[in-house]
ZANUKE-623099 format. One record per residue: residue in one letter; x, y, z of N, C-alpha, C, O, CB in turn. Coordinates in pm, whole numbers, plus 50000, padded with zeros to 5 digits. Glycine has a CB too. Example, Ala and Ser with C-alpha at 12.3 -4.5 7.8 and 13.67 -1.06 7.14 Angstrom:
BEGIN
+-----+-------+-------+-------+-------+-------+-------+-------+-------+-------+-------+-------+-------+-------+-------+-------+
! res !   n.u !   n.v !   n.w !  ca.u !  ca.v !  ca.w !   c.u !   c.v !   c.w !   o.u !   o.v !   o.w !  cb.u !  cb.v !  cb.w !
+-----+-------+-------+-------+-------+-------+-------+-------+-------+-------+-------+-------+-------+-------+-------+-------+
!   A ! 51319 ! 49431 ! 50780 ! 51230 ! 49550 ! 50780 ! 51320 ! 49670 ! 50780 ! 51424 ! 49668 ! 50846 ! 51131 ! 49553 ! 50905 !
!   S ! 51285 ! 49775 ! 50708 ! 51367 ! 49894 ! 50714 ! 51290 ! 50003 ! 50787 ! 51341 ! 50114 ! 50804 ! 51408 ! 49940 ! 50572 !
+-----+-------+-------+-------+-------+-------+-------+-------+-------+-------+-------+-------+-------+-------+-------+-------+
This chain:
BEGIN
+-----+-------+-------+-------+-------+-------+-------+-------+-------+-------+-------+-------+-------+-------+-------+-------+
! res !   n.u !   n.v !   n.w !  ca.u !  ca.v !  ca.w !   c.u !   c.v !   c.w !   o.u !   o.v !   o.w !  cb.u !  cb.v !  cb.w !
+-----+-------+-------+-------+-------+-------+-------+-------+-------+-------+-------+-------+-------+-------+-------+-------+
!   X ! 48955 ! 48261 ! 50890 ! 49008 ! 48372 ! 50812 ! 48932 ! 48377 ! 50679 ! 48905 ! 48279 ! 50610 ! 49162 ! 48358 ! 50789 !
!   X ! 48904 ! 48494 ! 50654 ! 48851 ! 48536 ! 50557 ! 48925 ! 48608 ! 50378 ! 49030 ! 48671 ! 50364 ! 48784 ! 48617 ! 50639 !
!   X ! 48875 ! 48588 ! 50325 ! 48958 ! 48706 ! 50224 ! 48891 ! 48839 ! 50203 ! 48769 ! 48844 ! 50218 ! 48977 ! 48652 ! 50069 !
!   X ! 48923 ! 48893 ! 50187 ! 48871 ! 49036 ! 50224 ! 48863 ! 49108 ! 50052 ! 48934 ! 49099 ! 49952 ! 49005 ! 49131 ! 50352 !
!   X ! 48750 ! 49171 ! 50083 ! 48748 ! 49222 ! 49939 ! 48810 ! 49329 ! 49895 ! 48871 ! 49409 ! 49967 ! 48636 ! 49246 ! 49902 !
!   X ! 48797 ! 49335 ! 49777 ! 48858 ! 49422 ! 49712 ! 48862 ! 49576 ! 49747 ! 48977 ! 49614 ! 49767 ! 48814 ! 49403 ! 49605 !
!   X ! 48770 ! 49670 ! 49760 ! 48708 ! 49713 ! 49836 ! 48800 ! 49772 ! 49959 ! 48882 ! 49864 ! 49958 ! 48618 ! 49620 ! 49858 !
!   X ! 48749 ! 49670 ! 50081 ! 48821 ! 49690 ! 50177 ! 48989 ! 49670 ! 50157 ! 49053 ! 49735 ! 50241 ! 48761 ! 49610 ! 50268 !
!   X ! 49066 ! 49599 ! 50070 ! 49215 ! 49611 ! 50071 ! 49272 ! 49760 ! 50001 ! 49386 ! 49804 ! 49988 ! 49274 ! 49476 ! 49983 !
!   X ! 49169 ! 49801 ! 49974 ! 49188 ! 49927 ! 49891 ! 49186 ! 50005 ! 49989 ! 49293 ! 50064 ! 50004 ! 49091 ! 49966 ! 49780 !
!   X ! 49085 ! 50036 ! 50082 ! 49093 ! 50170 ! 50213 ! 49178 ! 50128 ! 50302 ! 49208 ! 50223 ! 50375 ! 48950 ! 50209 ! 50308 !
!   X ! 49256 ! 49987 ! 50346 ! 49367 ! 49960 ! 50429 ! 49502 ! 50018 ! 50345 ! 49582 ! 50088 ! 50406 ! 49372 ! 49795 ! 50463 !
!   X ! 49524 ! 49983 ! 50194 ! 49631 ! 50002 ! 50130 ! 49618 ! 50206 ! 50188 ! 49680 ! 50257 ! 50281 ! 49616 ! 49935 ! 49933 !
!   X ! 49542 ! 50258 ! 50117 ! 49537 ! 50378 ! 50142 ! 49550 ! 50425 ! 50296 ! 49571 ! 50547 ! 50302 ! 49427 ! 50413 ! 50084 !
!   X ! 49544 ! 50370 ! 50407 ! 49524 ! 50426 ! 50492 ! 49691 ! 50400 ! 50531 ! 49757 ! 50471 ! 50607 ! 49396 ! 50385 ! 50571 !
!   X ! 49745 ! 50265 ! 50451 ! 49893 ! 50260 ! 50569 ! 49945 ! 50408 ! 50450 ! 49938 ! 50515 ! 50511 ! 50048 ! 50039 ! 50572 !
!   X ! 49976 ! 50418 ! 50352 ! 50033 ! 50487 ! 50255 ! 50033 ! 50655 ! 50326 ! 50121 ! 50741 ! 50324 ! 49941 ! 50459 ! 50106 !
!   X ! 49889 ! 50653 ! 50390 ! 49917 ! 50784 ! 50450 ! 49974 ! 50791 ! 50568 ! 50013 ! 50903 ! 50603 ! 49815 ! 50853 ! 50463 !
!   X ! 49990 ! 50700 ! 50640 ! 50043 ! 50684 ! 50770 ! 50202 ! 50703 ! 50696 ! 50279 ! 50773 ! 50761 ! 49995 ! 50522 ! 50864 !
!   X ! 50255 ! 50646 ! 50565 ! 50392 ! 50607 ! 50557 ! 50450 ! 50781 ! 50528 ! 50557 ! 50833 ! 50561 ! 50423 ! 50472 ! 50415 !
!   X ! 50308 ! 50851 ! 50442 ! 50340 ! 51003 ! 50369 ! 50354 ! 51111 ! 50499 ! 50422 ! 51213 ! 50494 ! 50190 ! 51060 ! 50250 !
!   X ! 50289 ! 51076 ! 50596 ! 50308 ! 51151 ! 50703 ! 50394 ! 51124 ! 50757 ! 50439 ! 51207 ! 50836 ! 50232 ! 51161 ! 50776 !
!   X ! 50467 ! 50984 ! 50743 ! 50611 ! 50915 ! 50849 ! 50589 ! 50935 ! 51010 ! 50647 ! 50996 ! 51099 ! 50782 ! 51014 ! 50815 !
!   X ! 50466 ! 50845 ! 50999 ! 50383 ! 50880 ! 51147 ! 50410 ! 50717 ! 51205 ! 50314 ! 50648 ! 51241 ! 50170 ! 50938 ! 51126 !
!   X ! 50567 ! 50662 ! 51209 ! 50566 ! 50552 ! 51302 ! 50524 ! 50456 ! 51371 ! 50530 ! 50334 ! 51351 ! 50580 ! 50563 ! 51344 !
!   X ! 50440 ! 50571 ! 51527 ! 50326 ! 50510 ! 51568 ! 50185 ! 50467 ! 51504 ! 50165 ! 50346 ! 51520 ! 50305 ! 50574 ! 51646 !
!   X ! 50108 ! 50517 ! 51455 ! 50043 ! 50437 ! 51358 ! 50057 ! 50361 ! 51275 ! 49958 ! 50315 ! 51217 ! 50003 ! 50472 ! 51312 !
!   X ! 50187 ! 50321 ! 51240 ! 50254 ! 50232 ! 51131 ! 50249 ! 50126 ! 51233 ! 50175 ! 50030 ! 51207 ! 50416 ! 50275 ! 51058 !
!   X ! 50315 ! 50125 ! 51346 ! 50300 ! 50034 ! 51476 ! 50223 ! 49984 ! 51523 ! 50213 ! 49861 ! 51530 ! 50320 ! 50064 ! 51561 !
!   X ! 50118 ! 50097 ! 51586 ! 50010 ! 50053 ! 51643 ! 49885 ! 49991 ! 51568 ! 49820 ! 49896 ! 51612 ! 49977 ! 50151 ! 51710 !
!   X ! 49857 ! 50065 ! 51434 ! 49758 ! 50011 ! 51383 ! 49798 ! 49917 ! 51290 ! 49701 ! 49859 ! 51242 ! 49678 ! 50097 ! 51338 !
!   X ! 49945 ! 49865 ! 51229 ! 49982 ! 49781 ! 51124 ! 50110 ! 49695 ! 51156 ! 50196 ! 49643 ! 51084 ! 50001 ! 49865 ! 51001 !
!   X ! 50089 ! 49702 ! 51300 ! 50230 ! 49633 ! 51316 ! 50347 ! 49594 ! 51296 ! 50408 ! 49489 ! 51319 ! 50236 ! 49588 ! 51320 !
!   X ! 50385 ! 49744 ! 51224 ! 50526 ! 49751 ! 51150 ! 50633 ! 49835 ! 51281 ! 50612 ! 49942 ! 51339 ! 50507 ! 49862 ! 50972 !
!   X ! 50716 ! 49766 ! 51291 ! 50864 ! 49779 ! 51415 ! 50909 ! 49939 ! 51368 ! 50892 ! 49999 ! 51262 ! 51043 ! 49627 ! 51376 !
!   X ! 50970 ! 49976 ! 51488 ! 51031 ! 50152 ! 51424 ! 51148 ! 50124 ! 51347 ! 51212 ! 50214 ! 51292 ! 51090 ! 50284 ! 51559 !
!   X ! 51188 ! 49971 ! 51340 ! 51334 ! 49971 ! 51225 ! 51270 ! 49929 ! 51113 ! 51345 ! 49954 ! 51019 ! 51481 ! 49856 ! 51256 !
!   X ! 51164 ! 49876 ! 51072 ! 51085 ! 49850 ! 50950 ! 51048 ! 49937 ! 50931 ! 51059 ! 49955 ! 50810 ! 50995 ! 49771 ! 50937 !
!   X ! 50963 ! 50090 ! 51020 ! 50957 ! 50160 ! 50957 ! 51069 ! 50275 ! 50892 ! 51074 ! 50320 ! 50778 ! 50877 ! 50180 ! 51005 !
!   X ! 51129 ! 50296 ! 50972 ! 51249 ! 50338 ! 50935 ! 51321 ! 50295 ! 50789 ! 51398 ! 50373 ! 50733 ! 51323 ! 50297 ! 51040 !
!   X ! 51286 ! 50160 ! 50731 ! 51347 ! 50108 ! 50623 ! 51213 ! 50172 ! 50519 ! 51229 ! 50234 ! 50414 ! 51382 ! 49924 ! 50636 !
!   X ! 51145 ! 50153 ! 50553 ! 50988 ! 50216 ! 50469 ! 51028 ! 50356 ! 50421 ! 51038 ! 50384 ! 50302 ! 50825 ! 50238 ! 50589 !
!   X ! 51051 ! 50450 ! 50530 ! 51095 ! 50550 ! 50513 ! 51204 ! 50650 ! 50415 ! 51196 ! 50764 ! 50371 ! 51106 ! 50539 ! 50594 !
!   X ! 51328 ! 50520 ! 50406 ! 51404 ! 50504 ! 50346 ! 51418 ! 50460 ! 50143 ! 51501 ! 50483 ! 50055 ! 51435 ! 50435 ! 50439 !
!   X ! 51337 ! 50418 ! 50148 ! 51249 ! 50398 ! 50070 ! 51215 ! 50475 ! 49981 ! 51265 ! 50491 ! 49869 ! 51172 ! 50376 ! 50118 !
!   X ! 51095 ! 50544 ! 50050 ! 51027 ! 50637 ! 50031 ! 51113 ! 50790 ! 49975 ! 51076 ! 50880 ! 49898 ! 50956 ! 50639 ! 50159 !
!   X ! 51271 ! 50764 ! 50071 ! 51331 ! 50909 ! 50035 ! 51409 ! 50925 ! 49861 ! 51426 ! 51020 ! 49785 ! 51467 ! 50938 ! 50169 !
!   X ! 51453 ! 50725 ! 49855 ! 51530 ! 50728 ! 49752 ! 51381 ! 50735 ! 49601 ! 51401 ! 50711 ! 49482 ! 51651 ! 50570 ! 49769 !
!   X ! 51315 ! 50755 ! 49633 ! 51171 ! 50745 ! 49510 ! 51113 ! 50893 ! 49486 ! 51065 ! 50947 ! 49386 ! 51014 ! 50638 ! 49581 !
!   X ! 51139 ! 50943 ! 49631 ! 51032 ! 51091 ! 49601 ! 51115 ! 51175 ! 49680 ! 51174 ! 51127 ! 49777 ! 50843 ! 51094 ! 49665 !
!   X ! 51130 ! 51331 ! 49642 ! 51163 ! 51422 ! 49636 ! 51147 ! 51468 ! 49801 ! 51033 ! 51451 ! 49843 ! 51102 ! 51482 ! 49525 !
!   X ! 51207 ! 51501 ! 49862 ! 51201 ! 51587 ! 49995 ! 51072 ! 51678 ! 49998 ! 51052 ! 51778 ! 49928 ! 51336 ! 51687 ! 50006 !
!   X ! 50990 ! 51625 ! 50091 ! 50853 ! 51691 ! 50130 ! 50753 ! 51640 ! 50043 ! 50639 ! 51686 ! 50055 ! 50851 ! 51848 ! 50120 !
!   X ! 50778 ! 51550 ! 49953 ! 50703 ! 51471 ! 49910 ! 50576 ! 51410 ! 49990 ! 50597 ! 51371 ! 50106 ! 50781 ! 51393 ! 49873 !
!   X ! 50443 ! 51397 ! 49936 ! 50377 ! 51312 ! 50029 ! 50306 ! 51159 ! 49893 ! 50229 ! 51201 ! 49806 ! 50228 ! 51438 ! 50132 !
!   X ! 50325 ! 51068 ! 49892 ! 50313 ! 50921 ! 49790 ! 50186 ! 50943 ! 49835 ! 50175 ! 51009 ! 49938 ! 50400 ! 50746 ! 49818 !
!   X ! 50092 ! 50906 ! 49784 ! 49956 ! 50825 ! 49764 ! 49928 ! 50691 ! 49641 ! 50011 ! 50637 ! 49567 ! 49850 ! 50946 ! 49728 !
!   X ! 49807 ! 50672 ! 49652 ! 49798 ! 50544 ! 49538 ! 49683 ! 50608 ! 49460 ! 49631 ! 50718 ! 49478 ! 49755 ! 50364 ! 49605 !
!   X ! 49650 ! 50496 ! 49352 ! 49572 ! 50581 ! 49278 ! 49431 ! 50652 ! 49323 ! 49416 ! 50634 ! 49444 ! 49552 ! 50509 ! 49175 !
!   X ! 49339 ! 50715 ! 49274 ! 49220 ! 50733 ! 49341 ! 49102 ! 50591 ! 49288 ! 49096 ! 50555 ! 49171 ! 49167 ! 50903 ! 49295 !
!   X ! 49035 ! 50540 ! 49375 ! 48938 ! 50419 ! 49372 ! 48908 ! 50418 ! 49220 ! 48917 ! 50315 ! 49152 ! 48791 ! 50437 ! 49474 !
!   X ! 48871 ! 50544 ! 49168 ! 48787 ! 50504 ! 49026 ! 48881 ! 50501 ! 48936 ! 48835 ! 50473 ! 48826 ! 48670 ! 50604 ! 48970 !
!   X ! 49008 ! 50521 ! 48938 ! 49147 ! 50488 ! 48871 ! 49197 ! 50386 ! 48873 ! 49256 ! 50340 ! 48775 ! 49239 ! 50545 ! 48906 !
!   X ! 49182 ! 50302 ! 49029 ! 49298 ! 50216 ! 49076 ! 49317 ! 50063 ! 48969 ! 49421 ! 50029 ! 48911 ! 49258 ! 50172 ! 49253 !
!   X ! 49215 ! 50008 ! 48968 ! 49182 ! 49906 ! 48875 ! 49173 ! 49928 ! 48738 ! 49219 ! 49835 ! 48672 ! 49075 ! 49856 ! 48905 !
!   X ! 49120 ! 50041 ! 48662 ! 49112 ! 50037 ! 48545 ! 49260 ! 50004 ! 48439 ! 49380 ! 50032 ! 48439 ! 49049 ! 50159 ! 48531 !
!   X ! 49153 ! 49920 ! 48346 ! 49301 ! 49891 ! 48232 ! 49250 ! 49921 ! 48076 ! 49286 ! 49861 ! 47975 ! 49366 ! 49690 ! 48233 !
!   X ! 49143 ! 50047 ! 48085 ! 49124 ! 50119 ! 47976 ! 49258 ! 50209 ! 47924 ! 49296 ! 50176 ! 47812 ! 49007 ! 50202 ! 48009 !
!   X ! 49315 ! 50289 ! 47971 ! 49415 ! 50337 ! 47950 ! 49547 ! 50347 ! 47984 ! 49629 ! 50438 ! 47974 ! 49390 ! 50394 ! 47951 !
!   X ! 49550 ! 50202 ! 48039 ! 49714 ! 50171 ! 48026 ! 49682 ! 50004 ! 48012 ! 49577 ! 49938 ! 48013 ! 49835 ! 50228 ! 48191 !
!   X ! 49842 ! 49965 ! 47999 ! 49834 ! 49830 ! 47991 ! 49807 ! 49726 ! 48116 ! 49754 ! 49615 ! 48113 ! 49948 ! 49801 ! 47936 !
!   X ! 49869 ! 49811 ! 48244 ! 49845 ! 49769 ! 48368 ! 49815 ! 49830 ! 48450 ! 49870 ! 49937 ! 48479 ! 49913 ! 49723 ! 48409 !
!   X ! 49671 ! 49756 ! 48543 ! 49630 ! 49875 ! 48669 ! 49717 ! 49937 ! 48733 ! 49829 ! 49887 ! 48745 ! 49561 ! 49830 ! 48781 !
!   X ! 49688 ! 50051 ! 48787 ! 49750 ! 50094 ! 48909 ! 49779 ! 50011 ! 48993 ! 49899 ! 49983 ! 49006 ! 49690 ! 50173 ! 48970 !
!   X ! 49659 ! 49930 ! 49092 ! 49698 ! 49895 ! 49167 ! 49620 ! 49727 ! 49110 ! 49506 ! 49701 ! 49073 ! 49676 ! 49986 ! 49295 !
!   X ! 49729 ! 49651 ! 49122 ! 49697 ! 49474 ! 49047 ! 49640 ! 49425 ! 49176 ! 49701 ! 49470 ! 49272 ! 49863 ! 49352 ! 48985 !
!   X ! 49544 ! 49350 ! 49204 ! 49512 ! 49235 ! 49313 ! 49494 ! 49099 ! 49264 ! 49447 ! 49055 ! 49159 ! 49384 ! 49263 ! 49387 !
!   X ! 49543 ! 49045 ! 49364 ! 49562 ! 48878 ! 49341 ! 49541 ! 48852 ! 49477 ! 49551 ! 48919 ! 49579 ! 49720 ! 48809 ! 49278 !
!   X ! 49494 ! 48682 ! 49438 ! 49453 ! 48637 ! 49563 ! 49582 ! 48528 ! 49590 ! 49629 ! 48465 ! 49495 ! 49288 ! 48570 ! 49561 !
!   X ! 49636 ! 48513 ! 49735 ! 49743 ! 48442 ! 49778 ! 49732 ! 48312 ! 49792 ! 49644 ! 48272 ! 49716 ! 49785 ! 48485 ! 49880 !
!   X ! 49780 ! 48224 ! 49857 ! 49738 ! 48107 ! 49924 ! 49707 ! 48084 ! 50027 ! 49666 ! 47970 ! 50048 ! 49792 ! 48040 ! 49922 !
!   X ! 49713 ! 48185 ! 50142 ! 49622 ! 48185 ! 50262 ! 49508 ! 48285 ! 50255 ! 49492 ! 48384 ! 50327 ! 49703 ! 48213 ! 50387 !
!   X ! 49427 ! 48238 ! 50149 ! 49313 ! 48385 ! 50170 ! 49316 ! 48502 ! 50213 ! 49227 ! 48560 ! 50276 ! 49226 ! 48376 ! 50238 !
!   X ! 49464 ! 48558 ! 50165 ! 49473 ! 48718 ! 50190 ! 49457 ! 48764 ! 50022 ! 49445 ! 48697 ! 49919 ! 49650 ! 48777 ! 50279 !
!   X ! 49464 ! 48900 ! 50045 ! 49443 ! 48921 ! 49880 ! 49600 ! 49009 ! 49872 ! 49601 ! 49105 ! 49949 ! 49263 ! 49037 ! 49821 !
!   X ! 49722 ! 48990 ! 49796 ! 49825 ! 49081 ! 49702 ! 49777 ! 49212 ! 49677 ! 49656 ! 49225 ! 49658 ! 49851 ! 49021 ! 49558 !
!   X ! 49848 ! 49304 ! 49675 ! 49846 ! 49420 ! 49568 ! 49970 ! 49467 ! 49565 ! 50058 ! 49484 ! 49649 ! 49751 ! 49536 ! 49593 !
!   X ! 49955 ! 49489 ! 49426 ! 50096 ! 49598 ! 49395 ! 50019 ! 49727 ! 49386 ! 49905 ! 49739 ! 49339 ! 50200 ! 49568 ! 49228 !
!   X ! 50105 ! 49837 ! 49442 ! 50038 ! 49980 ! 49414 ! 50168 ! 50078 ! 49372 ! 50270 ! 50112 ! 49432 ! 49950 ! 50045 ! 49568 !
!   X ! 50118 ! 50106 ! 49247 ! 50226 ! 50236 ! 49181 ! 50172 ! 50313 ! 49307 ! 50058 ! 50323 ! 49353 ! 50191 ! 50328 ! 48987 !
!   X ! 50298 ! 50365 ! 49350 ! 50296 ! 50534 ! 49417 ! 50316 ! 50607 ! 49331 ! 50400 ! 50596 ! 49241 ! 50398 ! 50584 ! 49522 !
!   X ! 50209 ! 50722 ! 49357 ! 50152 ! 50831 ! 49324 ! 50257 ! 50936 ! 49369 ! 50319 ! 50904 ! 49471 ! 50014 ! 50842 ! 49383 !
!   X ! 50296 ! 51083 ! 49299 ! 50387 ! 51150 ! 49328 ! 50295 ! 51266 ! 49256 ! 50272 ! 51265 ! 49135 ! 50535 ! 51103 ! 49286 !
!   X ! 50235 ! 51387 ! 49368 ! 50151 ! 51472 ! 49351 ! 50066 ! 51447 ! 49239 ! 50079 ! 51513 ! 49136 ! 50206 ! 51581 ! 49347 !
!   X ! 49977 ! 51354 ! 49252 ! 49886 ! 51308 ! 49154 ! 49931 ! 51215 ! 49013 ! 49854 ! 51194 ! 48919 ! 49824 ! 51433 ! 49114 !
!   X ! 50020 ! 51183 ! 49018 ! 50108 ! 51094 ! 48924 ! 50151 ! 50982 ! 48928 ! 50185 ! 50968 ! 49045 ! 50198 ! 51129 ! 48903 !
!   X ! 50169 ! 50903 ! 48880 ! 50234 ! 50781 ! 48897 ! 50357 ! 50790 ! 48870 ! 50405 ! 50847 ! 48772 ! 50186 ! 50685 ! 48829 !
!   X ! 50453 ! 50697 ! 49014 ! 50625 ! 50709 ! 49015 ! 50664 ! 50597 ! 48951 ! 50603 ! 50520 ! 48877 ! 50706 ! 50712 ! 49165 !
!   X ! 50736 ! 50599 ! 48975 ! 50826 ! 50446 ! 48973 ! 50819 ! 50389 ! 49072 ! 50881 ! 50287 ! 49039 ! 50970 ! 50443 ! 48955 !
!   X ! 50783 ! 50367 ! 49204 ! 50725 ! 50257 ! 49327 ! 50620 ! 50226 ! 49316 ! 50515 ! 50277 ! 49275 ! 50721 ! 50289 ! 49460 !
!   X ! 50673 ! 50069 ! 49385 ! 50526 ! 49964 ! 49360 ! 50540 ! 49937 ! 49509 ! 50647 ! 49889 ! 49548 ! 50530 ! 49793 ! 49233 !
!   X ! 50492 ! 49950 ! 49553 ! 50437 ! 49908 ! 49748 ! 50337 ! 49789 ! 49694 ! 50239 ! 49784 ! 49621 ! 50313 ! 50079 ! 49875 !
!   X ! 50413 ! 49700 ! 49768 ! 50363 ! 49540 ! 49753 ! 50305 ! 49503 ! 49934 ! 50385 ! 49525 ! 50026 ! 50538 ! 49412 ! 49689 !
!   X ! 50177 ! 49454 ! 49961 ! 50165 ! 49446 ! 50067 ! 50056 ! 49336 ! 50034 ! 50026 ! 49321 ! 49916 ! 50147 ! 49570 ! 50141 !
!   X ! 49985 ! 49244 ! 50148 ! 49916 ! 49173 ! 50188 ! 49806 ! 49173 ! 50284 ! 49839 ! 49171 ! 50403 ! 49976 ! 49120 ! 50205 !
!   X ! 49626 ! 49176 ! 50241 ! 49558 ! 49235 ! 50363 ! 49498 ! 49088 ! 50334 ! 49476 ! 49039 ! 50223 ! 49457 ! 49403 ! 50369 !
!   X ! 49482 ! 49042 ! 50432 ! 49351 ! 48943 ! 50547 ! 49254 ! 48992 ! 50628 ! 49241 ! 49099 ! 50688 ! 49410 ! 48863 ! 50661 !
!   X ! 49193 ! 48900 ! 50620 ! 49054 ! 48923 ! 50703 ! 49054 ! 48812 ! 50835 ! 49050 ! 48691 ! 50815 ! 48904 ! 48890 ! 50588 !
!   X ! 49059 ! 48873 ! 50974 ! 49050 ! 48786 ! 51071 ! 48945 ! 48805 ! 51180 ! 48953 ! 48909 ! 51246 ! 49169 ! 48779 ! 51121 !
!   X ! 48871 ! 48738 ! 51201 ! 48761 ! 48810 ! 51290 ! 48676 ! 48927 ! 51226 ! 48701 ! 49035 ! 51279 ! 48832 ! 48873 ! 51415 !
!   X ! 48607 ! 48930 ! 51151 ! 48630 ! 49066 ! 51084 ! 48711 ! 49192 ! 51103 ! 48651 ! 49298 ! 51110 ! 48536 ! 49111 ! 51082 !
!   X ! 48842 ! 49189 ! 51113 ! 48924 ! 49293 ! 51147 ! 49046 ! 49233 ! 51048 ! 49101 ! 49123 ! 51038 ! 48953 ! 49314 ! 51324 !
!   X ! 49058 ! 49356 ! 50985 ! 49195 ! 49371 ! 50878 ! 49307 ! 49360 ! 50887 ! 49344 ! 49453 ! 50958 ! 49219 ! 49463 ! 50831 !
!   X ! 49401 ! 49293 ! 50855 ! 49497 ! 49291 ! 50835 ! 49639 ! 49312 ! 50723 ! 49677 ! 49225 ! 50645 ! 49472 ! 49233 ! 50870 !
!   X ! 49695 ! 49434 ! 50740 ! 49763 ! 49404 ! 50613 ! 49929 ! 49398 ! 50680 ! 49967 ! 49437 ! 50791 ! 49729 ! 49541 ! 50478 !
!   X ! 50014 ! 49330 ! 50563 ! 50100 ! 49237 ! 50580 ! 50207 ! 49340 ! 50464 ! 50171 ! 49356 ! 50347 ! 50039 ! 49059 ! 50544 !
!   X ! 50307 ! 49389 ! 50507 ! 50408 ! 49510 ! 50435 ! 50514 ! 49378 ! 50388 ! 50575 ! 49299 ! 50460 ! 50496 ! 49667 ! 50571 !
!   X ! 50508 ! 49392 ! 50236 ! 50656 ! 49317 ! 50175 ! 50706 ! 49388 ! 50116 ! 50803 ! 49322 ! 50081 ! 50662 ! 49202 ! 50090 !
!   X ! 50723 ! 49524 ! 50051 ! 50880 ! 49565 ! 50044 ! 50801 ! 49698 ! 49935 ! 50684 ! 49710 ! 49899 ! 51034 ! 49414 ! 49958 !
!   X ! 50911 ! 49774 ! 49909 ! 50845 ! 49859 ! 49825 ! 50947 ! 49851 ! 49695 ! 51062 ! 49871 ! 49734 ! 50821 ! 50013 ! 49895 !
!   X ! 50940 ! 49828 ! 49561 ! 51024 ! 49843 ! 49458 ! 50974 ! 49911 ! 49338 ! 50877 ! 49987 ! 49346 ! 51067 ! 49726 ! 49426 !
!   X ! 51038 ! 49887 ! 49221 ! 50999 ! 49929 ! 49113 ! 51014 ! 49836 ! 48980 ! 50974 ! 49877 ! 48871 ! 51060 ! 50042 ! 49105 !
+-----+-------+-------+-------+-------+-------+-------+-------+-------+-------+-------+-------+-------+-------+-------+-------+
């Protein structure tokens, strides 16, 4: 196992976020191995943070890290103790930052990605 860069945890974070904004299940499943009652709780989530018809995103790449103009990135990375890399990611609410932090975990196995869903808060 590998740790995976920065980089790449950034186009996995983005890719489940749209799977979660579309509330597209099966891809939450198939490609991230999240259960239809996990996603269902994701979902849930998602309703008590953002507005009906809402769609969350994270920041855009040349945003996500910077700490020129705030005190804390958008999205923080840290490295774990099994060589996966952390992130917290403010959700985005039509180009804005909310009050949710989607906390998740990506690895590198075989070269193939993995990310690891721990909870979404604020």
């Amino acid at each position: 196992m590998r740790t995976p860069t920065r980089q790449q945890t950034y186009d996995e974070a983005r890719r489940f976020i749209e799977a979660i904004g579309l509330r597209d299940a099966q891809v939450l499943q198939h490609k991230f191995g999240i259960s239809s009652a996990v996603a269902e709780e994701i979902f849930g989530c998602i309703d008590e943070y953002f507005d009906e018809g809402a769609i969350p995103s994270i920041a855009p790449l040349e945003a996500a890290f910077d700490l020129r103009t705030q005190k804390r990135p958008c999205i923080d990375v840290y490295e774990t103790n099994g060589k996966a890399l952390g992130m917290a990611c403010v959700l985005f609410d039509n180009g804005r930052p909310g009050e949710a932090i989607l906390h998740i975990e990506v690895s590198e196995n075989n070269e193939k990605l993995d990310l690891h869903y721990k909870y979404i808060g604020s």
